[in-house]
Phi, psi and omega in degrees: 000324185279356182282295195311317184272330172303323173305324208280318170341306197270000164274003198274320173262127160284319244267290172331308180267028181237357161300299180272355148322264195329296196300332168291298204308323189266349161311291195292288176335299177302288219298277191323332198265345181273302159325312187285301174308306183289347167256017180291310160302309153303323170274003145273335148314316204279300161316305157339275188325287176333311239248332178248356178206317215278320203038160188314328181210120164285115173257128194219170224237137166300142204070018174297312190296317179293310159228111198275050173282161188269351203289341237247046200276159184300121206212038170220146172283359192269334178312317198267007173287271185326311206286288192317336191261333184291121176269338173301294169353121136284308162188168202208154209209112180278148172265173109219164208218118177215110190275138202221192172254132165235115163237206208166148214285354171271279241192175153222144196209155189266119178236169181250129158242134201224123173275121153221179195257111175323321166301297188279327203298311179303333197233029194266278207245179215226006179282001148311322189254343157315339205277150186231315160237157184091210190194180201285150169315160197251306200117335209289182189260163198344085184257158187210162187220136169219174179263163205283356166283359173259272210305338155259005168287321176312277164128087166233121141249200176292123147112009166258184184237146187227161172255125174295151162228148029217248147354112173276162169316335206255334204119299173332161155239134170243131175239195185170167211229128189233156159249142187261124190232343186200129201223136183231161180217139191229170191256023169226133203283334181261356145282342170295290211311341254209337207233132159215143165263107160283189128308152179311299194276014187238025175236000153292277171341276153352317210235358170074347224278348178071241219209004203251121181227149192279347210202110150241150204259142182216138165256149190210113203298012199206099201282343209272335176270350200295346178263014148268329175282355188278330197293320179280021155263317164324299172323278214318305192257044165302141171051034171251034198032057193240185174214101164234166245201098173294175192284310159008285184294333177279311199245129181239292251275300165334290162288004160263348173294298185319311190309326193277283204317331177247005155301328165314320174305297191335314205278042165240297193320296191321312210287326183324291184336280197291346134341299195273347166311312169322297200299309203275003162287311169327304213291316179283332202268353146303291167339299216288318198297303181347300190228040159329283198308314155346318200271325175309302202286303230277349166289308199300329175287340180131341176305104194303122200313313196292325150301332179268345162296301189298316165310321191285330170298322174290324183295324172310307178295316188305323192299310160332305175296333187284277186325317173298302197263339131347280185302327183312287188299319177286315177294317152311315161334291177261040182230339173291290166297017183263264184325348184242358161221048175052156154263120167286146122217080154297348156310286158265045172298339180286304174284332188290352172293327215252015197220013185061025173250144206291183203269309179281091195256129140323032215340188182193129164256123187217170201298327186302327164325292190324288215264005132319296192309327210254290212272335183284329164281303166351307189276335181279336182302321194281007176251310164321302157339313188249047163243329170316304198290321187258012171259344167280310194333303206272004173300131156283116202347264192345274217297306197273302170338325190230020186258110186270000000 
C-alpha cells in the first residue's frame, strides 16, 4: 500500500519530481564524469613515471637512495640470480645512473646520464617509442639519445657530437665524445630536461665502473601485487646488502599526492550531495505543506505516524532511484564517448607536463566510480527526506484536517 501511494504521490506533480530527477541526474552524471577524469590523470602519472624511468621495482647497493655516489654500485653476484629465478619477473633490466655535464659547441646543460642495456632497456622503460627524430639506441659504440628540450638548449641536432663529462669511481673527472644518434620527447618535462641515454658499456667504461651497476630496473605483470613480489625479492637477497625498493618507495611524494586527489573526491561528492540535498528537502517540505489536509485524513483512519513517516521517505528514495539510474546511464554514456577519443587540452599542454601528464587525458572507469555514483544519491534523497517526514508524522488528524 505505501508503494502504491508514494508512487501515486510522485506522478500527482509530475512537473516538481521531474525537477528533481533531472537535478539527481546532473548531479550524478557531473560526479561520474569529473571521477573518471581524475582518475585517467592520475593513472597517466603514475604510468608515465613507471613506462618511463622508475619501473615497478629498483633494486641498490644498500643507502644508495641516501647517497647516490657512483662508488656506492650494487657490489653482490646473487643478483642477477635471484631475478633469472624470480618466475613473477616480466623483465628486468642493468643501469647505471651518473649525474654529470653534456655539452656541445653551443652550449652545456647538467644531466642524469643513464647506462642502460639497449635490448632489455626496450622492454623496460617506454623511451623506444618516445623518439621523435633518429632512431633508438643500437648497441653501437657512443651513441647518446637526448630529449628534444636538451638538443635546443644545446642547439643540437640529429647526428652531431656533444662531450660527455663526469665523475670516474675514483673521484676523477672523466669525459668521452657520443653522436646524438637519437631525441626523444616525453610527457614530463624535468625528466627530458634532466635525462640522456647511453649504452651500458660505454658508461661503464667512462666511469671506470668495470662490469659493475648501480640500479636493476624489474617490471612485473601485476602492478596491484607489487608489494609481494618486492617482499619475496627480499627474501631472495636477505643479507646481500642490496634495497629493494617499489616504485611506492621512489616516488613517495607522487602516491602521496594522488592519495590527497582522491580523499579530495570525497569533499566534491559531499558538495554536489549536498547541493542536491537542498532541492530535495525544498521539495518534500512542499509535498508535505501540499497534503497537509491528506495526511489529516489518512492518520483520522488509522495510519500510524512511523508509517506516514515511512511513505515520505520511500517517495524520496523511488525519486532517488529514478534520478540515480537516469544519471547513472548518461554519465556512463558520456564517460564513453570520452574515453574513446580523449579529452584534448593541448591548451593547457605546458602545466599538464610539468605535473607528468599527456596533452589528452582518458577517462578511466572503475569500480570505485559505479559505486558512488549508484549508492550516495539514493541514501542522500533519503536524508534530506527525513526532517519533511518527520514534520507529517508529527501532524495532528483534527489540525491538518481544517489546515488551509
Amino acid at each position: 500500500m505505501l508503494i502504491k501511494i508514494a508512487n501515486r504521490n510522485i506522478l500527482r506533480n509530475k512537473r516538481r519530481s521531474l525537477i528533481v530527477i533531472i537535478s539527481i541526474v546532473v548531479g550524478i552524471s557531473s560526479m561520474m564524469i569529473y571521477d573518471a577524469f581524475m582518475n585517467g590523470m592520475l593513472d597517466q602519472q603514475i604510468d608515465n613515471q613507471l613506462s618511463l624511468s622508475v619501473s615497478h621495482i629498483q633494486i641498490h647497493n644498500h643507502g644508495y637512495s641516501e647517497n647516490k655516489v657512483l662508488k656506492n654500485y650494487i657490489k653482490s653476484d646473487k643478483v642477477e640470480e635471484a631475478l633469472n629465478a624470480d618466475k613473477n619477473i616480466s623483465h628486468w633490466s642493468k643501469r647505471v645512473n651518473v649525474f654529470g655535464m653534456i655539452s656541445s659547441a653551443g652550449n652545456s646543460s647538467g644531466a642524469t646520464i643513464r647506462g642502460v642495456q639497449f635490448d632489455r632497456e626496450k622492454n623496460v622503460t617506454a623511451i623506444s617509442s618516445k623518439i621523435i627524430e633518429g632512431s633508438y639506441l643500437t648497441g653501437a659504440e657512443r651513441e647518446i639519445i637526448i630529449s628534444k628540450q636538451t638538443a635546443e638548449k644545446l642547439e643540437t641536432e640529429l647526428g652531431d657530437k656533444i662531450v660527455s663529462i663526469s665523475a670516474t669511481v675514483d673521484g676523477k673527472v672523466s669525459s668521452e665524445l657520443f653522436r646524438v644518434c637519437g631525441i626523444f620527447q616525453t610527457a614530463i618535462t624535468e625528466f627530458d630536461k634532466m635525462t640522456a641515454f647511453v649504452n651500458l658499456p660505454d658508461l661503464q667504461k667512462m666511469t671506470e665502473l668495470g662490469d659493475n651497476v648501480n640500479e636493476y630496473a624489474i617490471i612485473f605483470p601485476n602492478t596491484d601485487l607489487v608489494l609481494d613480489y618486492k617482499a619475496e625479492l627480499i627474501s631472495a637477497l636477505d643479507g646481500e646488502n642490496t634495497d629493494v625498493e617499489s616504485y611506492i618507495d621512489l616516488l613517495p611524494m607522487l602516491v602521496s599526492t594522488i592519495e590527497a586527489s582522491k580523499m579530495s573526491m570525497i569533499a566534491v561528492y559531499l558538495i554536489i550531495a549536498i547541493g542536491v540535498l537542498f532541492g530535495i528537502i525544498n521539495t518534500m517540505l512542499m509535498s508535505v505543506f501540499e497534503r497537509i489536509n491528506e495526511f489529516g485524513v489518512l492518520k483520522s483512519i488509522g495510519m500510524r505516524p512511523g508509517k506516514l513517516f515511512r511513505m515520505i521517505l520511500l517517495e524520496a528514495f523511488t525519486l532517488g532511484v529514478l534520478g540515480t539510474i537516469s544519471g547513472f546511464l548518461v554519465g556512463l554514456g558520456a564517460i564513453y564517448m570520452l574515453s574513446s577519443g580523449g579529452i584534448d587540452l593541448s591548451n593547457f599542454s605546458d602545466g599538464l607536463t610539468s605535473v607528468g601528464v599527456d596533452s589528452i587525458i582518458y577517462p578511466v572507469l572503475n569500480f570505485n566510480v559505479i559505486a558512488n555514483a549508484l549508492f550516495i544519491m539514493p541514501f542522500a534523497t533519503v536524508f534530506g527526506a527525513i526532517w519533511p517526514a518527520f514534520k507529517a508524522a508529527r501532524l495532528q488528524p483534527t489540525d491538518a484536517m481544517r489546515y488551509v
